[in-house]
N, C-alpha and C positions, 0 to 999 in steps of 0.2 A: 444157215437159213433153212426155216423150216417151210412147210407148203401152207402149214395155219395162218403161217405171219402176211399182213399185206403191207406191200410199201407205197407210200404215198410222199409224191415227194414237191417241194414249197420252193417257192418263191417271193423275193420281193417284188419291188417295182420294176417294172420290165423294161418299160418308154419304147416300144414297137422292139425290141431285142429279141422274137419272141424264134427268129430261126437259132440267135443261141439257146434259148431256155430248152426247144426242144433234141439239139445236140447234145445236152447236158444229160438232159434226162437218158438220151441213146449211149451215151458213152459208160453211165451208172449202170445203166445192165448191162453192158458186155463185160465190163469190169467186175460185178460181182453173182453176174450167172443166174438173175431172176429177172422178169418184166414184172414194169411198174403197174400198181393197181388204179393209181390215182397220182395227180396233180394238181397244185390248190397252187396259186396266186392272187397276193393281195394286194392289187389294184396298181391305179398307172402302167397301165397295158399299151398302153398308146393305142389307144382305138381311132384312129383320125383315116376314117374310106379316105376321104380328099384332105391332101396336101395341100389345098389353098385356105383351107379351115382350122390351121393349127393356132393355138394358141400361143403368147407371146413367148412362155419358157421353152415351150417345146420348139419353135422355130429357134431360137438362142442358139439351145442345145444342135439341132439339126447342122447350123452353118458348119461342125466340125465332127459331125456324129451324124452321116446319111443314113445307118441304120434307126434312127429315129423314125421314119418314113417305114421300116417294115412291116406295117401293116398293109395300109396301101400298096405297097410293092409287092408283095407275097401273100395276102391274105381275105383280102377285102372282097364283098359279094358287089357285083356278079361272079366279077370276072378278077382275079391280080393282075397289077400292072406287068408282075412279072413272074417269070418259073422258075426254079431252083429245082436241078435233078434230087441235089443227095436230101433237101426235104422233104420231098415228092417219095423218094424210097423212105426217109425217116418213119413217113406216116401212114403209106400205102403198101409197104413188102410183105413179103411173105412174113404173117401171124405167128409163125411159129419161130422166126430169128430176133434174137436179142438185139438185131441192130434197127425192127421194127417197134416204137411207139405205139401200141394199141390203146393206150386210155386216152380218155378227157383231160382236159383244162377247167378247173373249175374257176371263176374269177366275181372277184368285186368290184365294185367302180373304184377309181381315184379322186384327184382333184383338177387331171390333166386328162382329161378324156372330151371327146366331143359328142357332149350328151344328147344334142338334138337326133344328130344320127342314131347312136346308142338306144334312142327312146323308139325311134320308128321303126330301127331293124327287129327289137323285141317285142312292137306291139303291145307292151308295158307287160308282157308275161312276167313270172315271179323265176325261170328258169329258162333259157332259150342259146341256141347256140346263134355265133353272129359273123360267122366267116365262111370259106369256100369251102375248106377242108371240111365243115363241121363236125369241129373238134374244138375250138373256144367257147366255153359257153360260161353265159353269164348268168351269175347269182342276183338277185338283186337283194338290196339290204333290207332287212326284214323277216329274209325269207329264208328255207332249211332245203337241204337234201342230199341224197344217201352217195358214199362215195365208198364202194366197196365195202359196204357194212358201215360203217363212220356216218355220224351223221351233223353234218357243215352248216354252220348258220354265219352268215354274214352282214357287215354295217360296213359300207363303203363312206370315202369322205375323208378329207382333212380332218381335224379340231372345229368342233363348231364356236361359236361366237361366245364371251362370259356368257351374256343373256341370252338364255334361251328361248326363241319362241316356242312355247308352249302349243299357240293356232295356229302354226303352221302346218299345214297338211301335207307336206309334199316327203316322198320318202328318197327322192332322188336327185344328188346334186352334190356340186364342191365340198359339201361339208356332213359331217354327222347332223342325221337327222333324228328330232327329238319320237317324231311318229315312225318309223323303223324299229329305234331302239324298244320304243311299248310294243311293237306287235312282237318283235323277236321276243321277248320275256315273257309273251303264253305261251312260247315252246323250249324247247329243251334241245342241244347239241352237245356235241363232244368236242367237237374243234369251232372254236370263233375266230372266222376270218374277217381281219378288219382292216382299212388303206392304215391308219396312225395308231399309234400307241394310248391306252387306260393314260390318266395323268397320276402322276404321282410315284412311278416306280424307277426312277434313277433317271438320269442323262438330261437332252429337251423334252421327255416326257412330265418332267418335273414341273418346267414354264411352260409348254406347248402338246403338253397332252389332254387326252378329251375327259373329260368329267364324264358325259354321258357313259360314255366307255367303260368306264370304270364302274360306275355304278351297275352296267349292267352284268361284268363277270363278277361282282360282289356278288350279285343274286344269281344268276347263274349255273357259275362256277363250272364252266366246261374245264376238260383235260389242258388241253394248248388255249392259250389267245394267242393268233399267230400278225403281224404288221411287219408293213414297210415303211415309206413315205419320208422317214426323218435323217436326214444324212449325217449327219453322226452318230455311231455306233453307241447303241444304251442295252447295259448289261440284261442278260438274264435274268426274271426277277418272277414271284409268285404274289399272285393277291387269294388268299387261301388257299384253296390244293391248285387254283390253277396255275398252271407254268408261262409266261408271256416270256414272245420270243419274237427278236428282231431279224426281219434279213435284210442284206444289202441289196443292191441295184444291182439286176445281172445286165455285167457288163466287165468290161476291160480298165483297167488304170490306163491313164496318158503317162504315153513314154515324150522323151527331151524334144518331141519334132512335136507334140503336139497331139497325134494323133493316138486312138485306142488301140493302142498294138503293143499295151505290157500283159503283166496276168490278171487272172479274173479277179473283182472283187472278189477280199475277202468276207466271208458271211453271208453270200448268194444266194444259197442253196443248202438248202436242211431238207432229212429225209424223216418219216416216219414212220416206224415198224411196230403194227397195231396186232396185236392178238385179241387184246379185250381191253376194258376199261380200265382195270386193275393190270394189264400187262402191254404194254407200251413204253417206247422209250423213240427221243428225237437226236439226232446227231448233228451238227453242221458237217457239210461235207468239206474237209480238207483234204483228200488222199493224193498219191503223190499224182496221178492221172488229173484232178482236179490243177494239182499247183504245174503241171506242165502245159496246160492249156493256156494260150496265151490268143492274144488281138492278130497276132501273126500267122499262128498255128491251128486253131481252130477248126478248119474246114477240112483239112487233111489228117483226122483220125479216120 
């Protein structure tokens, strides 16, 4: 590793998961001996301040996955419901140790986010962070900005609907919005973060991917289109130079008793090591550090 290269490293769908994403991220530099420059996540962050406003999947989910609630519990402005030492050091240590997290969270909306809040806490800014730490900060779709030299445009959202409203104005909500996608295509990015998949490039992308989407890295054509959202795994695939790439849910598989205490999904987490436009390359992370972490293990690296 060189000092030019910056690492920047992805996530999928989080669902409040967000004390693992940031262990993950702590355990990748002590493991290969650099601090990260950046972090991009695309969408379903579980943004829910109040646990009495969760939505009906994400409550489902919650009844056997109380880390769905970690926003709320560890995040959420004023104040967290609660404190965690080793996060508290993950995000606040001494600058100079590999076991300190010094960058951002860049994120997109989902489709499981609680937008009323979402909308009040950014005061509909185009970039705003939205927690205690502030260190989550959100993109809104539409909109661009610089992540260690990189420059991130994002379109949050499920698949919008066959028919597109056209008149609808709104750039924020469940679904890809058709006035986002026009403002993002006066500008230019290198990485498009987006919650779903372009349609049309292998897997449920094929039935349940976004048209808008697609059309826009047609024109486009950033480096990465980076997505989560779709629970089964759709291959690698390019729509001209760009490269579109899926991550998984960071989280745990269920072991026989029910609970997430097997190993991490696979496809969680991909890292990207940017020198320039012409010089970049993206990895999933599988290392053996990665495959020894488990539902059980976690918290004791």
């Amino acid at each position: 590793m060189t000092t030019t290269d910056k690492y920047i490293a992805v996530f999928g769908d989080t669902h409040g998961h967000l004390r693992l994403m940031f262990q993950l991220c702590r355990l990748w530099q002590i493991n290969n001996g650099v601090h990260l420059d950046g972090i991009l996540q695309a969408g379903d962050l579980g943004f829910f301040p109040d646990v009495t406003k969760l939505d009906k999947a994400t409550k489902r989910f919650a009844r056997s996955d109380p880390e769905e609630f970690g926003f709320a519990n560890y995040f959420r402005l004023p104040q967290p419901v609660r404190t965690d030492e080793l996060l508290d050091r993950t995000l606040n240590g001494d600058p100079s140790s590999l076991e300190t997290v010094r960058c951002n969270v860049v994120w997109c909306h989902g489709n499981h986010e609680d937008f009323a809040a979402l909308e009040e806490v950014t005061c509909g800014s185009a970039f705003s962070p939205v927690d205690a730490f502030d260190r989550l900060y959100f993109l809104r779709s539409g909109e661009t900005t610089d992540v260690a030299g990189v420059m991130i445009g994002a379109i949050g959202g499920a698949p919008e609907a066959y028919d597109v409203d056209r008149n609808d104005r709104s750039v924020f909500g469940r679904n890809v919005s058709y006035r986002a996608v026009q403002r993002l295509r006066r500008k230019s990015c290198d990485i498009l973060l987006t919650h779903c998949a372009p349609r049309g490039i292998g897997g449920e992308s094929d039935r349940f991917g976004s048209n808008l989407l697609r059309e826009t890295v047609q024109e486009m054509q950033p480096v990465f289109q980076l997505y989560g959202h779709h629970s089964r795994p759709i291959p690698q695939s390019t729509i001209g130079r760009t490269q579109c790439v899926w991550l998984n849910d960071t989280n745990f598989s269920k072991t026989r008793d029910a609970t997430y205490n097997g190993p991490l999904e696979s496809g969680c987490m991909a890292i990207i090591r940017w020198r320039s436009e012409d010089d970049n390359e993206l990895t999933v992370i599988n290392d053996e550090w990665f495959r020894q972490t488990t539902g059980a293990t976690w918290r004791h690296y």
